[in-house]
C-alpha positions as CSV (number, residue, x, y, z in Angstrom):
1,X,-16.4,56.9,20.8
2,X,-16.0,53.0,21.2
3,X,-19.3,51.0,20.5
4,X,-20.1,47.7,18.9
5,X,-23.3,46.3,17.7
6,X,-23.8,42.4,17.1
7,X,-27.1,40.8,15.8
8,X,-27.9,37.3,16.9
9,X,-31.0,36.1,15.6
10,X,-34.3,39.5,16.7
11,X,-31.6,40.8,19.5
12,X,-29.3,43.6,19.3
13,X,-26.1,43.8,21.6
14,X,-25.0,47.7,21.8
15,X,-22.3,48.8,23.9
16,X,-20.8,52.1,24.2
17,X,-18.2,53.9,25.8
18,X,-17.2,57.7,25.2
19,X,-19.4,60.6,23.3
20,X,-20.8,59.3,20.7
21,X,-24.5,57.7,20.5
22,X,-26.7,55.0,20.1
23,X,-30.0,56.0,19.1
24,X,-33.7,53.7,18.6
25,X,-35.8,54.6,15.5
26,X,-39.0,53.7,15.8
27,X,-42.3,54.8,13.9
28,X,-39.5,58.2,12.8
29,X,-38.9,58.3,15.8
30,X,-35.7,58.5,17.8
31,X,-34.9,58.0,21.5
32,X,-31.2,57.5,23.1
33,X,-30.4,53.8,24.0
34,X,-28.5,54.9,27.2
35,X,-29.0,57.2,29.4
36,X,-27.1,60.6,29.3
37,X,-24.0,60.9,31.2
38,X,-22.7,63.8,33.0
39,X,-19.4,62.8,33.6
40,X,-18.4,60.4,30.2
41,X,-14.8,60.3,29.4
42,X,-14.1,62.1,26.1
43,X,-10.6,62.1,23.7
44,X,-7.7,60.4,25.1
45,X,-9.5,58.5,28.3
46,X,-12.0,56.9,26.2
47,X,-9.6,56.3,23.3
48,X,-6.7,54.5,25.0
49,X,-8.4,53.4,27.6
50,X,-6.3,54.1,30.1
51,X,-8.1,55.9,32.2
52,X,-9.2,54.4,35.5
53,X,-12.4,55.2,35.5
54,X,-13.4,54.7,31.8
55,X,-15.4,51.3,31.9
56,X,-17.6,52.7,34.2
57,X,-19.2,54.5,31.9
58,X,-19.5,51.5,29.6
59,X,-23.1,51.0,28.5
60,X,-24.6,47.9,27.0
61,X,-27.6,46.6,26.5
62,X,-29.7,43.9,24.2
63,X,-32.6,45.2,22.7
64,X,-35.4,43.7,20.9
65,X,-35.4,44.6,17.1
66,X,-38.6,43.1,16.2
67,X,-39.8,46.2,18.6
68,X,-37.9,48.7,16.3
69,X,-37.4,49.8,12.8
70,X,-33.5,50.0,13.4
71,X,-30.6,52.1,15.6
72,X,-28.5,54.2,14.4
73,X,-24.6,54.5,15.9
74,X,-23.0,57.6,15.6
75,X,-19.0,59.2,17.0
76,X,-19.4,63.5,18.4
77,X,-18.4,64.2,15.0
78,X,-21.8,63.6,13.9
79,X,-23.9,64.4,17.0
80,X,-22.0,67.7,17.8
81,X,-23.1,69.9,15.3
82,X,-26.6,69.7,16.0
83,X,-26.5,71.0,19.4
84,X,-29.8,68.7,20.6
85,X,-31.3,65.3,20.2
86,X,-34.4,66.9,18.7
87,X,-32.4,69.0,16.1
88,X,-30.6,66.2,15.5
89,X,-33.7,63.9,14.4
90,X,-34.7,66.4,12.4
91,X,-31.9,67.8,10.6
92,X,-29.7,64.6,10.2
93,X,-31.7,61.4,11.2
94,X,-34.6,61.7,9.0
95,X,-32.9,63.2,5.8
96,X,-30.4,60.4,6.0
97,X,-32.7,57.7,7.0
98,X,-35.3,58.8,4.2
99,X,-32.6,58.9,1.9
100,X,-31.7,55.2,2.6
101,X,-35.0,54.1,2.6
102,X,-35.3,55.4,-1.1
103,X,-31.9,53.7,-2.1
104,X,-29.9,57.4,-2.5
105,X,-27.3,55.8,-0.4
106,X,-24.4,57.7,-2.2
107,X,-26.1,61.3,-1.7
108,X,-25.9,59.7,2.0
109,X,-22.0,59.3,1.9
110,X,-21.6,62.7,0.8
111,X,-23.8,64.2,2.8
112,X,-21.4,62.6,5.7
113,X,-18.7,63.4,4.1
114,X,-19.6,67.0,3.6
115,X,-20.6,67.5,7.3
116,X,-17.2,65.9,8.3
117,X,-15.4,68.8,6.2
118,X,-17.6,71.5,7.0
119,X,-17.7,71.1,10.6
120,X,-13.5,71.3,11.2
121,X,-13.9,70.0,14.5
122,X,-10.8,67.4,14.1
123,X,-13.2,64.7,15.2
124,X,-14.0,61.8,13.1
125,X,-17.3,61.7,11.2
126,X,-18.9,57.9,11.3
127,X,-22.1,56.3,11.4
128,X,-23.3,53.0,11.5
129,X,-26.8,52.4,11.2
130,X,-29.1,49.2,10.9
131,X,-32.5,49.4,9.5
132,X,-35.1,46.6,9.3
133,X,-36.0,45.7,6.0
134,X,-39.8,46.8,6.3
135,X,-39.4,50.0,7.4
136,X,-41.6,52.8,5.3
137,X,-40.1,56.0,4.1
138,X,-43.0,57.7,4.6
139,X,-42.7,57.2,8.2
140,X,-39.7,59.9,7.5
141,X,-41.0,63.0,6.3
């Protein structure tokens, strides 16, 4: 996974290449910020960029944050254990995100750190994730 984000003043500029994700949070909520693609290059296409085709399935877009409570960046390494968006936002994306919210941001790097050793899929385990400063917990449970 390749992906930047870049705040300039309310916008957010996301861009994305590979299998990773870029996800909205909203309400505790979470939606996809691209669209799913079918055909995304994956290991050494995205990584080198070399492959001929790989920019074409570079995504970017600028999104609004005064709409949103914050995005959340993630490689496969996260993503792929959970099998579905919706198990996902339940099993990973509120825990963690509650767990911020309530300043437990260490029982968050574990947590990462012990999915990245349980899951022995040789992938990298990384997140990046920007939340607004008035976001509610309780919007988490």
């Amino acid at each position: 996974t390749l992906g930047g984000a870049m705040l300039y003043g309310n916008r957010l500029v996301c861009v994305g290449l590979g299998d990773g994700g870029y996800f909205l949070i909203k309400n505790g909520e979470i939606a996809p910020a691209f669209p799913e693609d079918e055909d995304e290059p994956v290991a050494n296409v995205t990584y080198s960029l070399c492959g001929e085709k790989a920019f074409e399935h570079m995504n970017a877009r600028i999104i609004d944050m005064r709409t949103l409570d914050g995005v959340l960046l993630c490689t496969d390494g996260i993503l792929g254990p959970y099998q579905s968006t919706e198990n996902f936002k339940r099993s990973f994306v509120r825990p963690v995100v509650r767990r911020i919210l309530d300043g437990k941001t260490n029982e968050v790097k574990q947590f990462v750190c012990d999915l990245g050793l349980r899951s022995g899929i040789g992938d990298d385990v990384s997140l990046a994730m920007i939340l607004k400063g008035n976001t509610k917990s309780k919007n988490y449970k």
